[in-house]
ROMAR-306325 format. One record per atom (N, C-alpha, C): residue in three letters; atom name; x, y, z. Coordinates in pm, 1 decimal. Each point is the difference from the previous one (the first is absolute). Layout:
% ROMAR-306325
+------+------+----------+----------+----------+
| resn | name |       px |       py |       pz |
+------+------+----------+----------+----------+
|  ala |   CA |        X |        Y |        Z |
...
+------+------+----------+----------+----------+
% end
This chain:
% ROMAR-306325
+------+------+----------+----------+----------+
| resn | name |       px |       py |       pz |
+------+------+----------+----------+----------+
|  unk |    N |   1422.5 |   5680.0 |   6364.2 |
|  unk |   CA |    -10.7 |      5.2 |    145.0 |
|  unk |    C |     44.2 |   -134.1 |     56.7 |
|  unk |    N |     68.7 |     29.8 |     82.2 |
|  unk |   CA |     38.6 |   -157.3 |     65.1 |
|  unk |    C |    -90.3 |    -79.1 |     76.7 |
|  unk |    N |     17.0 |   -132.3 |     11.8 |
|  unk |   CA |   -111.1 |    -22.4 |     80.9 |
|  unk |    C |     74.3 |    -18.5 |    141.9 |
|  unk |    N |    -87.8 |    -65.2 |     87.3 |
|  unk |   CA |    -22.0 |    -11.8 |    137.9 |
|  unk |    C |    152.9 |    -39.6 |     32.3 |
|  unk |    N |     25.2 |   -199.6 |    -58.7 |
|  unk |   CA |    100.6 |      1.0 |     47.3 |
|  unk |    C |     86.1 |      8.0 |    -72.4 |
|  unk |    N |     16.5 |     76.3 |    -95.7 |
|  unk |   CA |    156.1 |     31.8 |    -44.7 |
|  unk |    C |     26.7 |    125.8 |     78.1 |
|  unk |    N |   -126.5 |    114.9 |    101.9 |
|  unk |   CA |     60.5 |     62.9 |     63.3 |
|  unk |    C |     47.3 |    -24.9 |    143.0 |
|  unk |    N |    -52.3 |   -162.7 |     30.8 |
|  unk |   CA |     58.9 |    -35.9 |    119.6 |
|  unk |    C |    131.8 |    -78.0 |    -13.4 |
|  unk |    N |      9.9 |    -27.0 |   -103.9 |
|  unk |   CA |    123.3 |    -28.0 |     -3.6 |
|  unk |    C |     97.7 |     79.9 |    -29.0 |
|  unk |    N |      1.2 |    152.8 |    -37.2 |
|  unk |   CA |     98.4 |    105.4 |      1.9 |
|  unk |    C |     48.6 |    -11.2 |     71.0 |
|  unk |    N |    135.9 |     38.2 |      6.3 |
|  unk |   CA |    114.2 |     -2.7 |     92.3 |
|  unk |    C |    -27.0 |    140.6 |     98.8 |
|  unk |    N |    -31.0 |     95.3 |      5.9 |
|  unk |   CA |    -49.3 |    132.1 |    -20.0 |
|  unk |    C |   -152.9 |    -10.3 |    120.4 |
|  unk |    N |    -77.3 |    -57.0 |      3.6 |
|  unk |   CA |   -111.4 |    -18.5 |     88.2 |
|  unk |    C |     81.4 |   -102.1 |    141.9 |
|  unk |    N |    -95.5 |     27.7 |     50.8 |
|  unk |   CA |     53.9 |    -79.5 |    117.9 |
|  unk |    C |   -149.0 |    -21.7 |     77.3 |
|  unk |    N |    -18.9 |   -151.7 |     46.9 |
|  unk |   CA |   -109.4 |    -69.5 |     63.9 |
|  unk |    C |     -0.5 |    100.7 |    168.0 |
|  unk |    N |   -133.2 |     25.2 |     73.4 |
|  unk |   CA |    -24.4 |     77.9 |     64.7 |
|  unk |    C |   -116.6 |    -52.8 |    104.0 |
|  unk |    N |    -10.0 |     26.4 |    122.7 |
|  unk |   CA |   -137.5 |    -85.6 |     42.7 |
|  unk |    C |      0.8 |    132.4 |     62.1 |
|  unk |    N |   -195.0 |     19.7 |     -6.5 |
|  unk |   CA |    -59.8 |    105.2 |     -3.2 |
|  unk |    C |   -126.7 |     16.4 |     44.0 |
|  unk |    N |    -76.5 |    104.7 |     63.3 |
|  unk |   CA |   -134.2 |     -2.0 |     -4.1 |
|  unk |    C |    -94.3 |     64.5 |   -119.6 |
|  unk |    N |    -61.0 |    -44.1 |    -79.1 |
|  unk |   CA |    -32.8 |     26.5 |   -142.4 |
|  unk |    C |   -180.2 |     43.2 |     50.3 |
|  unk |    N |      0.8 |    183.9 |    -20.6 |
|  unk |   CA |    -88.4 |      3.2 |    -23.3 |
|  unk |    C |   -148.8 |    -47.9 |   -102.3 |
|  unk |    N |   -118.2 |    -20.8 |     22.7 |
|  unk |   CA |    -56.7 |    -56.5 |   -108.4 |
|  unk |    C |   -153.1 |    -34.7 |     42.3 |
|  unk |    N |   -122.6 |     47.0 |    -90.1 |
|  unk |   CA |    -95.2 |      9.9 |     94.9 |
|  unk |    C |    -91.5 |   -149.9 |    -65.6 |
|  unk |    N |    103.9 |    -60.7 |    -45.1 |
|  unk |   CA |   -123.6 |   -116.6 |    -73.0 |
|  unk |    C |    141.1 |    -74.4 |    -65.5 |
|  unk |    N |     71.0 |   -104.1 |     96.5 |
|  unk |   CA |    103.5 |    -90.0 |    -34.6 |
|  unk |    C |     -2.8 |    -80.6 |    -93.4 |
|  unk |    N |    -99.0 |   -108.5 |    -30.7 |
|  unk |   CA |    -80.7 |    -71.5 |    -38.6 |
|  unk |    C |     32.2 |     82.8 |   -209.5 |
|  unk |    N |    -58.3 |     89.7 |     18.8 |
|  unk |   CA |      5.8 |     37.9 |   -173.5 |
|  unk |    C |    180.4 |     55.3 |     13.5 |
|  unk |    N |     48.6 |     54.1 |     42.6 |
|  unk |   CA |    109.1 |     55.4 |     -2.1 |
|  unk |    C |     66.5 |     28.1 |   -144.8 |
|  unk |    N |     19.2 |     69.7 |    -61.0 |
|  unk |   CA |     56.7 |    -14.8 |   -114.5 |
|  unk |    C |    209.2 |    -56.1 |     26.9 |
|  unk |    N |     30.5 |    -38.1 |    138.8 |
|  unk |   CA |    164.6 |    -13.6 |     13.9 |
|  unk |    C |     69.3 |     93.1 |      5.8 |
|  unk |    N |    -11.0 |    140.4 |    -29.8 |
|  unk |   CA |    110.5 |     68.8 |     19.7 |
|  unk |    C |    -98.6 |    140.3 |      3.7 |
|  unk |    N |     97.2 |     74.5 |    113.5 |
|  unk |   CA |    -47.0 |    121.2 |    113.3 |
|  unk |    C |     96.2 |     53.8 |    -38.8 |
|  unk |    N |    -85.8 |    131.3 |     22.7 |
|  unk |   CA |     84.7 |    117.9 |    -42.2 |
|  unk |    C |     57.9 |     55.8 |    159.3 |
|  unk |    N |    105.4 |    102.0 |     -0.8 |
|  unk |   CA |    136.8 |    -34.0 |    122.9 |
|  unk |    C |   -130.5 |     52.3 |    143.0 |
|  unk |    N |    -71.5 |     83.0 |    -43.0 |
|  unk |   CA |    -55.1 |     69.1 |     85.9 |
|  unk |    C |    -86.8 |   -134.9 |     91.6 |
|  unk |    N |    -52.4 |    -98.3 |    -38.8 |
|  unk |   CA |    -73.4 |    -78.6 |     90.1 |
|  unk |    C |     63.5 |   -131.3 |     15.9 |
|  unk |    N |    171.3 |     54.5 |     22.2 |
|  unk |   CA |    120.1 |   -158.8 |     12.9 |
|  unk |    C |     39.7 |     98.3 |    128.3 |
|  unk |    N |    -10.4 |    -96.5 |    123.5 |
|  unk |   CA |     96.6 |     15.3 |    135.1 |
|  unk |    C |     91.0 |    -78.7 |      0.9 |
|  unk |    N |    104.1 |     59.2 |    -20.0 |
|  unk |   CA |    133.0 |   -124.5 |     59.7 |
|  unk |    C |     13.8 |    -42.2 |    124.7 |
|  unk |    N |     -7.9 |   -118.2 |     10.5 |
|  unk |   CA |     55.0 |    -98.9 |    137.1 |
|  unk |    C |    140.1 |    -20.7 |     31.4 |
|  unk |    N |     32.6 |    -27.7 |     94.9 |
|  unk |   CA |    106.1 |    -71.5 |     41.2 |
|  unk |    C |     68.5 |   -103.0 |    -25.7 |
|  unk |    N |   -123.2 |   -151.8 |     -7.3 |
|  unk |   CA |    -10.0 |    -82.2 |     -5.1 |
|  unk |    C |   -138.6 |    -19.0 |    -14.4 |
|  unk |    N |     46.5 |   -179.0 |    -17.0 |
|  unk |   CA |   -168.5 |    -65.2 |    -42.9 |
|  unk |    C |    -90.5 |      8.7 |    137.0 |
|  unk |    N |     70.3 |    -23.9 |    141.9 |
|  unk |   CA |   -106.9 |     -9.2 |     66.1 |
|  unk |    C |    -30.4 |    105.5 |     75.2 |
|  unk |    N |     62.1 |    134.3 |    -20.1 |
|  unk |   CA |    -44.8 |    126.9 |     32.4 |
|  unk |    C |   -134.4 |     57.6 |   -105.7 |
|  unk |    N |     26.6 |    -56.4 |   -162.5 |
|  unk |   CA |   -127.7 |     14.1 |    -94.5 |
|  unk |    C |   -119.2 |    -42.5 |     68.7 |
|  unk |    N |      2.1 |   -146.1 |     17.9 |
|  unk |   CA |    -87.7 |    -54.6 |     83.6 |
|  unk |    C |    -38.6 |     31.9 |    110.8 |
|  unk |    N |     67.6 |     98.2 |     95.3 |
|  unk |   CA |    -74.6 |    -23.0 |    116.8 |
|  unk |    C |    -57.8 |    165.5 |     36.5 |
|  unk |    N |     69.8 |     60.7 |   -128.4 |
|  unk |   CA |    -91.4 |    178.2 |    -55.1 |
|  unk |    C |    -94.6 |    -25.8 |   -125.0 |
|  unk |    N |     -9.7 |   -132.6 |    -23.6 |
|  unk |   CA |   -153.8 |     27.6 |    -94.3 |
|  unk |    C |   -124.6 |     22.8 |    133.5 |
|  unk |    N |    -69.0 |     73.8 |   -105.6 |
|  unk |   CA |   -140.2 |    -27.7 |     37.0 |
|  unk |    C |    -95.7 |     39.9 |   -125.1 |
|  unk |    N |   -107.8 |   -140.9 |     16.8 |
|  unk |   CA |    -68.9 |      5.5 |    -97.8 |
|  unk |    C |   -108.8 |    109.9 |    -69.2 |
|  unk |    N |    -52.4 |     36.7 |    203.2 |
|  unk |   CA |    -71.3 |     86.2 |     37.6 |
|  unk |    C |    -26.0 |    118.7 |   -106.2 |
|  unk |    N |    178.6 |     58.8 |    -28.8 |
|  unk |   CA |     25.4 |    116.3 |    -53.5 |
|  unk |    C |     37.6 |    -37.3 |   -147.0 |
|  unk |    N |    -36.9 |   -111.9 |    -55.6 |
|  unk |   CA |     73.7 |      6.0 |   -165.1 |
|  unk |    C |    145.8 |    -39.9 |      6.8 |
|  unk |    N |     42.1 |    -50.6 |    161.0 |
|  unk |   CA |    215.0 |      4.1 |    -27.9 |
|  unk |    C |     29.1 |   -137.4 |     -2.7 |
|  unk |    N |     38.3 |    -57.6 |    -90.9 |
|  unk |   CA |     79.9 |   -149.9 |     13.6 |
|  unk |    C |     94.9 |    -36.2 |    -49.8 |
|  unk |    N |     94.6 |    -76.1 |     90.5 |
|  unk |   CA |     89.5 |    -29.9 |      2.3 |
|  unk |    C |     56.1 |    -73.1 |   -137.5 |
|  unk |    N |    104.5 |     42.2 |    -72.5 |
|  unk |   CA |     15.3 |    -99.0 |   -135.4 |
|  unk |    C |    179.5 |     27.0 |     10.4 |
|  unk |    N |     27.2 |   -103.0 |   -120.8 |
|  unk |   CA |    131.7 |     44.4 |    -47.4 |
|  unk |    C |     32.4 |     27.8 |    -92.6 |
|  unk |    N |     56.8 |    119.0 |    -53.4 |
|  unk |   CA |    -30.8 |     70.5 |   -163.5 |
|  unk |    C |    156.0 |     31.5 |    -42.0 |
|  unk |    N |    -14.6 |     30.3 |   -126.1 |
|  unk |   CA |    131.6 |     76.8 |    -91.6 |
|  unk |    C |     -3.6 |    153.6 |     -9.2 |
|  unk |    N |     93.6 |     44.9 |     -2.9 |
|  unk |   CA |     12.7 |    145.4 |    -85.2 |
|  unk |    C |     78.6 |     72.7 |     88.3 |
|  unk |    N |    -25.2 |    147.5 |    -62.6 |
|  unk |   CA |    -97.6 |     45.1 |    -56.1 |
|  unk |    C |     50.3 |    -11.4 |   -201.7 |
|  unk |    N |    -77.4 |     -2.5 |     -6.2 |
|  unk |   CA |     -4.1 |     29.3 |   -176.3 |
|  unk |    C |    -16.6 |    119.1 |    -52.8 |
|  unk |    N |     -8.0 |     88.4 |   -133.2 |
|  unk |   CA |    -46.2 |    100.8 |      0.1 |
|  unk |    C |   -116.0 |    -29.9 |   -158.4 |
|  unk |    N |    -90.7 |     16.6 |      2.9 |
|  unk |   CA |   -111.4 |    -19.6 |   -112.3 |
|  unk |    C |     19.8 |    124.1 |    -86.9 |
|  unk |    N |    -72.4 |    -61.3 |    -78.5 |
|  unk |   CA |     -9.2 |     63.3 |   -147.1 |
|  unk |    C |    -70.9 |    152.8 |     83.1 |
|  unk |    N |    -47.7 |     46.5 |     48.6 |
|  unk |   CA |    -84.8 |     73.1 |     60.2 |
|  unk |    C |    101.0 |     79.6 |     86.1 |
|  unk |    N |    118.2 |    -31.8 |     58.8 |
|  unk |   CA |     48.8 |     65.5 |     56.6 |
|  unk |    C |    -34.6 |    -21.5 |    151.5 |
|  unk |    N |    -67.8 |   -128.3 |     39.2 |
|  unk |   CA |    -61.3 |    -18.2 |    163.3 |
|  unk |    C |    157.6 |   -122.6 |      9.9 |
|  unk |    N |      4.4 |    -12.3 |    159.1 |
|  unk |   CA |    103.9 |    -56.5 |     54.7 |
|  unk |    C |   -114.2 |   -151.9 |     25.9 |
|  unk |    N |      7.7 |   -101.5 |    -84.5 |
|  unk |   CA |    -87.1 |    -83.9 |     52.0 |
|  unk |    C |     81.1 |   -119.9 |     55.8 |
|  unk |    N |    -56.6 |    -59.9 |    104.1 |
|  unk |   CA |     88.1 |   -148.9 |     67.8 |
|  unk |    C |    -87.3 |   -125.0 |    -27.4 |
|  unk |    N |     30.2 |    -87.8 |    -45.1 |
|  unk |   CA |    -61.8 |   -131.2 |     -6.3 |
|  unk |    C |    -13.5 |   -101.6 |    100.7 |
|  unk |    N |   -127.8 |    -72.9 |     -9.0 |
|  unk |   CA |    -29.2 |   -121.3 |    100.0 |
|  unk |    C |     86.9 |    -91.4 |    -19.0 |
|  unk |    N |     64.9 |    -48.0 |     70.1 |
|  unk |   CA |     35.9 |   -140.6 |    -17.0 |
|  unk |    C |    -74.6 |   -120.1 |     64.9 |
|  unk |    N |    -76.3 |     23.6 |    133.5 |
|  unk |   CA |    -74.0 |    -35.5 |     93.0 |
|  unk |    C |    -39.9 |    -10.2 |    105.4 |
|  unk |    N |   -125.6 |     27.0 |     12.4 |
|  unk |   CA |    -74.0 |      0.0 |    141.7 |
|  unk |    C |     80.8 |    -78.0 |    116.9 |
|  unk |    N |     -1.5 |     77.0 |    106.1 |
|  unk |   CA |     71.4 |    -95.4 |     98.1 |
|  unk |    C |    -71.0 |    -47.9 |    144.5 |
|  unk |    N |   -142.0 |     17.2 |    -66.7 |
|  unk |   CA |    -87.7 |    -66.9 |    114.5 |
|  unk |    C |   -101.6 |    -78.3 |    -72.6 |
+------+------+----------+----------+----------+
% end
């Protein structure tokens, strides 16, 4: 299995800023499966459609990837608040 960044460095992924569902940031295991990744525009459209309120924050991630499992997962690269 590859790790983290030999899949951010694929030529094949492409960096993304996003609102990343997630109900407990803090433990995060880094990478979401496609269903709780919103694509942004930009960085400060992420930022200014988070809300914490609801679990949504703003980050900038990779992917999608496809796992051993067959899920479309995208990786953290980082929080952007």
């Amino acid at each position: 299995m590859p790790t983290i960044q030999q899949i951010i460095q694929s030529n094949k992924i492409e960096s993304i800023y996003a609102l990343v569902y997630t109900p407990n940031r803090q433990r995060s295991r880094h990478r979401f499966p496609e269903n709780c990744v919103f694509k942004m525009d930009g960085e400060q459209e992420a930022k200014t459609a988070a809300n914490p309120n609801k679990n949504l924050y703003p980050a900038l991630i990779c992917g999608p990837s496809k796992s051993s499992e067959g899920y479309m997962l995208y990786y953290l690269i980082e929080w952007l608040d």
